[in-house]
Backbone as numpy.savetxt, mean C-alpha at the origin, in Angstrom:
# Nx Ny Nz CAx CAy CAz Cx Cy Cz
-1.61 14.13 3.98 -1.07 14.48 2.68 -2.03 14.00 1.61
-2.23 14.54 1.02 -3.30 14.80 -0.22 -2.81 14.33 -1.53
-3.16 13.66 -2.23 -2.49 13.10 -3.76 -2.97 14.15 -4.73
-1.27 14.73 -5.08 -1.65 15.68 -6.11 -1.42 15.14 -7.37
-1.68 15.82 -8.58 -1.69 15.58 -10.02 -0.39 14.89 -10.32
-0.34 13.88 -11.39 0.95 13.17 -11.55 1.13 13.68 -12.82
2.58 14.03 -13.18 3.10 14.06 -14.21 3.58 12.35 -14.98
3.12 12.58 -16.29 3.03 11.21 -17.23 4.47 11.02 -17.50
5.40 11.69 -17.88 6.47 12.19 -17.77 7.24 11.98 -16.56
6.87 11.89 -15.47 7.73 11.51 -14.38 7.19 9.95 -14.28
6.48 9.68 -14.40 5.92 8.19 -14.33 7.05 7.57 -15.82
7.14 8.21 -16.39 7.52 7.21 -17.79 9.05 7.43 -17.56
10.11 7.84 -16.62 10.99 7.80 -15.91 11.44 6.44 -15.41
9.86 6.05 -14.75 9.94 4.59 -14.10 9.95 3.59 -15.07
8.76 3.36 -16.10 8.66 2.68 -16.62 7.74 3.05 -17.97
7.84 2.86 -19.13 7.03 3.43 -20.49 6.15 2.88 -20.56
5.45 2.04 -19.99 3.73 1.56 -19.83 3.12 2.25 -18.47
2.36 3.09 -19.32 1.10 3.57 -18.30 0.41 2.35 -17.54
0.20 1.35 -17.77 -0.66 0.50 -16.95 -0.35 -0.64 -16.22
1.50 -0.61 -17.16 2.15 -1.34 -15.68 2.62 -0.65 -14.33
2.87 0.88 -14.68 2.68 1.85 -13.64 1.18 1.63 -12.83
0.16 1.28 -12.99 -0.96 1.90 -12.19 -1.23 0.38 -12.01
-0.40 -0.74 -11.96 -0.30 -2.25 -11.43 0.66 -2.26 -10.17
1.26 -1.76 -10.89 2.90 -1.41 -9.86 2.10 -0.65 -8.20
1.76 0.32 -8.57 0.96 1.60 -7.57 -0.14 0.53 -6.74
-0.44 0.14 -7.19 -2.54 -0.40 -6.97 -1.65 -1.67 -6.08
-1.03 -2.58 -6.43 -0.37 -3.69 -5.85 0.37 -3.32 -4.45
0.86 -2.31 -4.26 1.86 -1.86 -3.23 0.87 -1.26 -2.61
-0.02 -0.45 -2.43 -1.30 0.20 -2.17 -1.41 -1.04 -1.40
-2.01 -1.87 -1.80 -2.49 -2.99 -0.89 -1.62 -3.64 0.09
-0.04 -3.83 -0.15 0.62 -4.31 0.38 0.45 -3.68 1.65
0.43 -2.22 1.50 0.68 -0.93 2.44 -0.32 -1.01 3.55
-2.23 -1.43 3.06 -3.43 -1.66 3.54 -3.34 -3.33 4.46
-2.60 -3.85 3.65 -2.55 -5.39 4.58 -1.39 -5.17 5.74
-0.04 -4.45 5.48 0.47 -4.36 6.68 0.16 -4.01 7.50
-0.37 -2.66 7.41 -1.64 -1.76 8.50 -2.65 -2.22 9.33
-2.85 -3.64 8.34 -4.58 -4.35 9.64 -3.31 -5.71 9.72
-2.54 -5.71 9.91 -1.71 -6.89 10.09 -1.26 -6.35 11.46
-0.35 -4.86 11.01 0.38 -4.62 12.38 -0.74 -4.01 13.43
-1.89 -3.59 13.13 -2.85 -3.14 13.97 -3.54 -4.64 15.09
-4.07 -5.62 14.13 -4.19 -6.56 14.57 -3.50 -7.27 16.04
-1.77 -7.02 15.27 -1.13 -7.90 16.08 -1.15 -7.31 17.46
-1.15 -5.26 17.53 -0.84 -4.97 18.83 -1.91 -4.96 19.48
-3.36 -4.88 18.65 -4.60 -5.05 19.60 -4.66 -6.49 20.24
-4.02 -7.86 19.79 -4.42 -8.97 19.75 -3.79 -9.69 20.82
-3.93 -9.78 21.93 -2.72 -10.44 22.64 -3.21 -11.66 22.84
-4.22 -12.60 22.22 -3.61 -14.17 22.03 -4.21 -14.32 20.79
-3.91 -14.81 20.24 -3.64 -15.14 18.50 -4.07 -16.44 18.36
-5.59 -16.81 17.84 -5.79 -18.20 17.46 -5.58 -18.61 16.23
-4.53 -19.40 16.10 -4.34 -19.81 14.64 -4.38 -19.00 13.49
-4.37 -17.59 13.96 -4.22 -16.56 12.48 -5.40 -15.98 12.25
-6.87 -16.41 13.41 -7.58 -16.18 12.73 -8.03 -14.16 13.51
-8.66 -13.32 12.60 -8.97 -12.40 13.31 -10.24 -12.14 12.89
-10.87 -12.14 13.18 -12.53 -12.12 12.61 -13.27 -11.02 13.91
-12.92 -10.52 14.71 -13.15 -9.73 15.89 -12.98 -8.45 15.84
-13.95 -7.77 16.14 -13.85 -6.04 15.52 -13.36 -5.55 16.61
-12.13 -4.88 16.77 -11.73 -4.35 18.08 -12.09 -3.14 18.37
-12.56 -2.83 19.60 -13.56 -1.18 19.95 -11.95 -0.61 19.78
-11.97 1.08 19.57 -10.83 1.62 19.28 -11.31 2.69 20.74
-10.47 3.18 21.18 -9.96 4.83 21.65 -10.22 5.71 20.61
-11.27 6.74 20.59 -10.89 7.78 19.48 -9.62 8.74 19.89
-9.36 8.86 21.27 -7.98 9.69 21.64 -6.82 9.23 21.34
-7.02 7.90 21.15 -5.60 6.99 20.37 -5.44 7.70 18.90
-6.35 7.81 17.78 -6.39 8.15 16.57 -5.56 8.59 16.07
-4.54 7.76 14.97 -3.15 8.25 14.38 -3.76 8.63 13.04
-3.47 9.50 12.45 -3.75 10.27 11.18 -2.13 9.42 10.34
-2.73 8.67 9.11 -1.46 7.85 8.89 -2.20 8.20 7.54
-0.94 8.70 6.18 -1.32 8.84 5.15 -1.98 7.73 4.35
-3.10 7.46 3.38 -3.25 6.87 2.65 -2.48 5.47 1.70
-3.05 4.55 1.89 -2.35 3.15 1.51 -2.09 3.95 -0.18
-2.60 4.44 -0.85 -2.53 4.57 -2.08 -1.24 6.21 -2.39
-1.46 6.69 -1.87 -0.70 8.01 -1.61 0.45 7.72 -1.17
1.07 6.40 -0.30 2.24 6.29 0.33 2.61 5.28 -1.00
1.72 4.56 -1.27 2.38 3.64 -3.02 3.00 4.80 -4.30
1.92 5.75 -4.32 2.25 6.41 -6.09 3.53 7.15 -5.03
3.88 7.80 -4.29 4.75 8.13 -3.91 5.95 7.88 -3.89
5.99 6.45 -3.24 7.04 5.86 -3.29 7.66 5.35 -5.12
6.60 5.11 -5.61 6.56 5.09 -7.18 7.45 5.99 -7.40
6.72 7.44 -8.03 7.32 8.72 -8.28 8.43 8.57 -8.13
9.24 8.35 -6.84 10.29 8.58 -5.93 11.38 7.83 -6.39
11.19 6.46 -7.24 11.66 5.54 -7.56 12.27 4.25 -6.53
11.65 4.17 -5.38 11.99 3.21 -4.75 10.84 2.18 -4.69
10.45 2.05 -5.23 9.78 0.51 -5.86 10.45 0.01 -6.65
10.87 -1.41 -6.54 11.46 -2.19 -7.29 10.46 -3.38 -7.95
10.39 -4.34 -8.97 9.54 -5.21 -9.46 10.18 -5.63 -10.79
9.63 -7.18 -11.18 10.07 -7.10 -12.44 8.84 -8.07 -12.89
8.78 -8.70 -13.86 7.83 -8.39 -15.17 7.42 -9.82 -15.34
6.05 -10.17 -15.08 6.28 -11.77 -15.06 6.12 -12.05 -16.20
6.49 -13.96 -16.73 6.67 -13.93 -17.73 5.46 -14.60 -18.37
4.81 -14.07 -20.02 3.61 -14.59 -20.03 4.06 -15.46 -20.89
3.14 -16.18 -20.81 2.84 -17.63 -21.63 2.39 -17.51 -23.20
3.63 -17.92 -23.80 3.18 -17.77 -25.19 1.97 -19.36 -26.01
C-alpha cells in the first residue's frame, strides 16, 4: 500500500496544528519500526544475551513478508483516528 495525498482538512479533524500532526505520525512510525526489529529479533533469536542484538541474521528470501511501511501504517492509523496522545507540558 502506497501513501496517498493527505487531505489538511482531514488531518485538522484530529488535531488544528499541522506539526503536532506530523510529531504524532513520525513518533508512531517509529514505534511501528522498533516493534518490527523487536518482534523479528525475538523469533530469529533463540538465546537472548542480556538484550543485546548486535548480529545480522542471514534471512530466507522465500520467507519474504511484504509488510506495509512503518510510516504508512502511522499516517493511517492517524487519518483513521485511532491514535490517541496528549500534549506534554512545557515549561514556562
Amino acid at each position: 500500500m502506497a501513501l496517498e495525498p493527505l487531505s489538511i482538512r482531514q488531518m485538522e479533524e484530529q488535531t488544528n496544528d499541522i506539526y503536532e500532526a506530523v510529531v504524532v505520525m513520525s513518533k508512531r512510525a517509529k514505534q511501528v519500526l522498533n516493534n518490527r526489529i523487536v518482534e523479528e529479533m525475538m523469533v530469529f533469536t533463540e538465546e537472548v544475551e542480556m538484550g543485546v542484538y548486535d548480529q545480522v541474521m542471514d534471512r530466507n528470501p522465500e520467507d519474504y513478508e511484504e509488510l506495509d511501511k512503518a510510516t504508512t501504517v502511522a499516517v493511517s492509523e492517524f487519518m483513521d483516528g485511532e491514535l490517541k496522545w496528549k500534549k506534554s507540558e512545557e515549561n514556562e
